[in-house]
C-alpha positions as CSV (number, residue, x, y, z in Angstrom):
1,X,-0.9,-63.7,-108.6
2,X,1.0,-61.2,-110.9
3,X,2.5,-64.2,-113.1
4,X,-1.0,-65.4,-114.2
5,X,-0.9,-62.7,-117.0
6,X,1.8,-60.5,-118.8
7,X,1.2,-56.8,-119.2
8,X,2.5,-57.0,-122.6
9,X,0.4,-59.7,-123.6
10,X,-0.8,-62.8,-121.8
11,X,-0.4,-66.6,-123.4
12,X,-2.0,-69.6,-121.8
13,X,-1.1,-73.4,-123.2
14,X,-3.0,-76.5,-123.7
15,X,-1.8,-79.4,-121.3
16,X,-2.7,-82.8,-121.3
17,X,-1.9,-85.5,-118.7
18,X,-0.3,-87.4,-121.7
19,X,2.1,-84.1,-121.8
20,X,3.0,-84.5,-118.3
21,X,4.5,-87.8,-118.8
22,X,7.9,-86.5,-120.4
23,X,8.6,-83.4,-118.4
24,X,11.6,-81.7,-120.3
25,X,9.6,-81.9,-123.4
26,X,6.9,-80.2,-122.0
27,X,8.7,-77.4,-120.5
28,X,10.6,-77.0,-123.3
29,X,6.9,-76.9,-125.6
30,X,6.3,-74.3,-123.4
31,X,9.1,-71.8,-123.8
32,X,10.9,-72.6,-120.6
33,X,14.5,-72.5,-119.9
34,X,16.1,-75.5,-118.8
35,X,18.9,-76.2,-116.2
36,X,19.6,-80.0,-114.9
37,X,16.2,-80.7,-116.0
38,X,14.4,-77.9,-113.9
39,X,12.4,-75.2,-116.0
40,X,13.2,-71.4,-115.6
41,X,10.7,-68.9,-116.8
42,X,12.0,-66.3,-119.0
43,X,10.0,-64.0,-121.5
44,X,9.3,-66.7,-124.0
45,X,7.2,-68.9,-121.7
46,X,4.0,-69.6,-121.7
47,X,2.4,-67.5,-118.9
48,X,0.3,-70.5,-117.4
49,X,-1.4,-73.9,-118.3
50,X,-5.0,-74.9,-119.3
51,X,-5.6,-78.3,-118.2
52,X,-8.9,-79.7,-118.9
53,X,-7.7,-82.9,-116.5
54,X,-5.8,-83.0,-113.6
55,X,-3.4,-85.4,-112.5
56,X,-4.8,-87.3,-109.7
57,X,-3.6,-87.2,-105.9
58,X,-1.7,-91.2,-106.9
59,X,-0.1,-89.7,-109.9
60,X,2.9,-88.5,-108.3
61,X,5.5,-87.8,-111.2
62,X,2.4,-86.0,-112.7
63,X,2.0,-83.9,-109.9
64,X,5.4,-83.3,-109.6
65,X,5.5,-82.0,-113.5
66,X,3.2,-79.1,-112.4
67,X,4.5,-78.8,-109.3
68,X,7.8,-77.0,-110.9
69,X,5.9,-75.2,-113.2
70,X,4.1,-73.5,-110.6
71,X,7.0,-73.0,-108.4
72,X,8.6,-71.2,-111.4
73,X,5.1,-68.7,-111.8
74,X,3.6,-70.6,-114.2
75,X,0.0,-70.8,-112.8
76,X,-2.3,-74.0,-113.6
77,X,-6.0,-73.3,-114.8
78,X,-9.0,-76.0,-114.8
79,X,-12.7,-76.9,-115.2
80,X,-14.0,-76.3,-111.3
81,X,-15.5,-79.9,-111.6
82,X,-12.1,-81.0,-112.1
83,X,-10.8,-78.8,-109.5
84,X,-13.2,-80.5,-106.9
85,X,-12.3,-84.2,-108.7
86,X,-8.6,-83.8,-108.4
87,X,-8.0,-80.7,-105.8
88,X,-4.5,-79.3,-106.8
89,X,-2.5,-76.7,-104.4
90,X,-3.0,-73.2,-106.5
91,X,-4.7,-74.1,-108.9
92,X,-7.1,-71.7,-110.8
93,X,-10.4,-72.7,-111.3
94,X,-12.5,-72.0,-114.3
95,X,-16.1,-71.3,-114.3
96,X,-18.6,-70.4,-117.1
97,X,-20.2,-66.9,-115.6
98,X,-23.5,-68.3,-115.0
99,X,-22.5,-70.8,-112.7
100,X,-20.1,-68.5,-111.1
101,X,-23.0,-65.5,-110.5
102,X,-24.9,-68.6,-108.8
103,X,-21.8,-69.6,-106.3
104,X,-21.7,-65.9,-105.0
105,X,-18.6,-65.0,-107.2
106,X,-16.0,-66.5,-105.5
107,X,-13.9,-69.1,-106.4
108,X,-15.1,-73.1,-105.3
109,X,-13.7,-74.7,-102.2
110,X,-10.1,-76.1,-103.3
111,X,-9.1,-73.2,-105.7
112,X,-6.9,-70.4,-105.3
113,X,-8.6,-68.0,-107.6
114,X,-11.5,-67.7,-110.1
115,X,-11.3,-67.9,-113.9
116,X,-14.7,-66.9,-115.9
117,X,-15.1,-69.3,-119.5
118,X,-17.5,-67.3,-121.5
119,X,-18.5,-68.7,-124.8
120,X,-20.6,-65.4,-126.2
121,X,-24.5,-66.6,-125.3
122,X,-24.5,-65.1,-121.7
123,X,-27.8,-62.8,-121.6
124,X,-27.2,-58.9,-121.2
125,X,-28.0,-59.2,-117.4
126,X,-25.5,-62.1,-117.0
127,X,-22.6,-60.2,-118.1
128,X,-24.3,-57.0,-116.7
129,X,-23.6,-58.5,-113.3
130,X,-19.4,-59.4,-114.0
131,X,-18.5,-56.7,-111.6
132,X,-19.7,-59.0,-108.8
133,X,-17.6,-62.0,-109.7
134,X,-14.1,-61.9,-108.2
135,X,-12.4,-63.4,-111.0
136,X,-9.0,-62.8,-112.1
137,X,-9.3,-63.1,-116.0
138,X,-11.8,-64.5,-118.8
139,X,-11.3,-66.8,-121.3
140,X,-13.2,-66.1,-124.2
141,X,-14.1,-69.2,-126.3
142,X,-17.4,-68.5,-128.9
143,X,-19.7,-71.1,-129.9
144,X,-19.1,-72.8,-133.3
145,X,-22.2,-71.5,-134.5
146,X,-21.5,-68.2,-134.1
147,X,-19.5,-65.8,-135.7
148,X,-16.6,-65.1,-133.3
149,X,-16.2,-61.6,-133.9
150,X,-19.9,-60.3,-133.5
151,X,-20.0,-62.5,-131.1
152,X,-17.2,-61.6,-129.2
153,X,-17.6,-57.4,-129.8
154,X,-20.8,-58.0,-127.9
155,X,-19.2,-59.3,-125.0
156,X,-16.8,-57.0,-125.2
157,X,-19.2,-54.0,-125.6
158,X,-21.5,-55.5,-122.8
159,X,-18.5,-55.9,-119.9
160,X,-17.4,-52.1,-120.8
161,X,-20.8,-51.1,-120.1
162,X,-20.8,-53.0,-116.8
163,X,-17.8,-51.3,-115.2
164,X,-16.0,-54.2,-115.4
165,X,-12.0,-54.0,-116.1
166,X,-11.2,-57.7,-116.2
167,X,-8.9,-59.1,-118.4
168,X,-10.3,-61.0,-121.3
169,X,-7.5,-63.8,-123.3
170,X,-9.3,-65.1,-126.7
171,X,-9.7,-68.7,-126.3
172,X,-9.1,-70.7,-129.6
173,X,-9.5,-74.7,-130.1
174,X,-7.9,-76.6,-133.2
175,X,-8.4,-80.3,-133.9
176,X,-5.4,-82.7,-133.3
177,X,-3.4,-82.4,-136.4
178,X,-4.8,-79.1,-137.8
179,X,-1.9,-77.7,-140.0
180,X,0.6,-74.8,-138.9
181,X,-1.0,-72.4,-141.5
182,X,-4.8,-73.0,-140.9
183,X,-4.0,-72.3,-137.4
184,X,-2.3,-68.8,-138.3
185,X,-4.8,-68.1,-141.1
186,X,-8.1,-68.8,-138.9
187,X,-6.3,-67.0,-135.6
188,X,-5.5,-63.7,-137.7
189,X,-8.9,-63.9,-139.3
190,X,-10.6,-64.8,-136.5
191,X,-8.7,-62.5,-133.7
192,X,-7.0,-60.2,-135.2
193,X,-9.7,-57.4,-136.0
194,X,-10.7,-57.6,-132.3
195,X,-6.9,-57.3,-131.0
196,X,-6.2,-54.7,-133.3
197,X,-9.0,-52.6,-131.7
198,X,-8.0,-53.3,-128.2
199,X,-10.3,-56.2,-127.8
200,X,-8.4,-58.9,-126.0
């Protein structure tokens, strides 16, 4: 499971099943090399997928699409209840922590791994208890109404003092047609402080 993350730096991209339908367009939107119309991971692709649907068992060229991704080390990452919908071969699930803590800590029936969604309102004794989830990273993705970085030093501040080494990717969301420079602005302003302190 090494290719799920970088050590220099992790990146995880948006895909939707729209995305699937033109393949080389895809891989290419994600950084991939490209020989007879098969991707080839080098160091500019995107280290896995989010998908917040999967392509259903009928939806074979869709299937297909990830299936090369995957086969290249580019992981796949969904909502469990997806995950359970649509069952995919490898795929990661993603679970917020408190319904993780209350499946034991391992990953649902259909999933290769575990994936922990946290969006900054677990209590103290949720993210107290991390250590006893088996998950292989976090994604990090504060509530609106909350001000991401106090909100995300505190869970940052509250998995140190729980033991817990996972890694934690900052999970940012942008409305359809949001311009190039809001998105770089709000990113640096947003998650930049914390990455410059080692937080994410």
């Amino acid at each position: 499971f090494r290719p799920l993350l970088h050590r220099d730096g992790t990146v995880f991209s948006a895909v939707s099943l729209a995305d699937l339908q033109q393949p080389e367009a895809l891989y290419r939107k994600l950084g991939a090399k490209l020989v007879v119309g098969m991707p080839f991971k080098d160091i500019a692709t995107s280290d896995s997928i989010f998908m917040r649907q999967l392509p259903a068992a009928s939806d074979a060229d869709g299937r297909r699409a990830l299936r090369r991704l995957q086969e290249v080390g580019v992981h796949v990452l969904a909502p469990a209840a997806e995950v359970a919908a649509n069952p995919l071969p490898g795929v990661v699930a993603v679970m917020g922590l408190a319904e993780a803590l209350a499946a034991g800590g391992k990953a649902p029936a259909g999933a290769s791994r575990l994936a922990l969604a946290l969006d900054g309102t677990e209590s103290d004794e949720q993210l107290a208890a991390i250590t006893s989830v088996d998950a292989a990273v976090a994604l990090l993705d504060t509530q609106d109404r909350a001000s991401r970085v106090h909100s995300s030093r505190r869970v940052f501040d509250a998995i140190k003092r729980a033991g817990s080494d996972i890694p934690v990717l900052h999970h940012i969301r942008f409305a359809a047609g949001t311009h190039r420079d809001e998105v770089v602005i709000k990113t640096g302003s947003w998650v930049g402080g914390l990455l410059v302190d080692g937080l994410g």
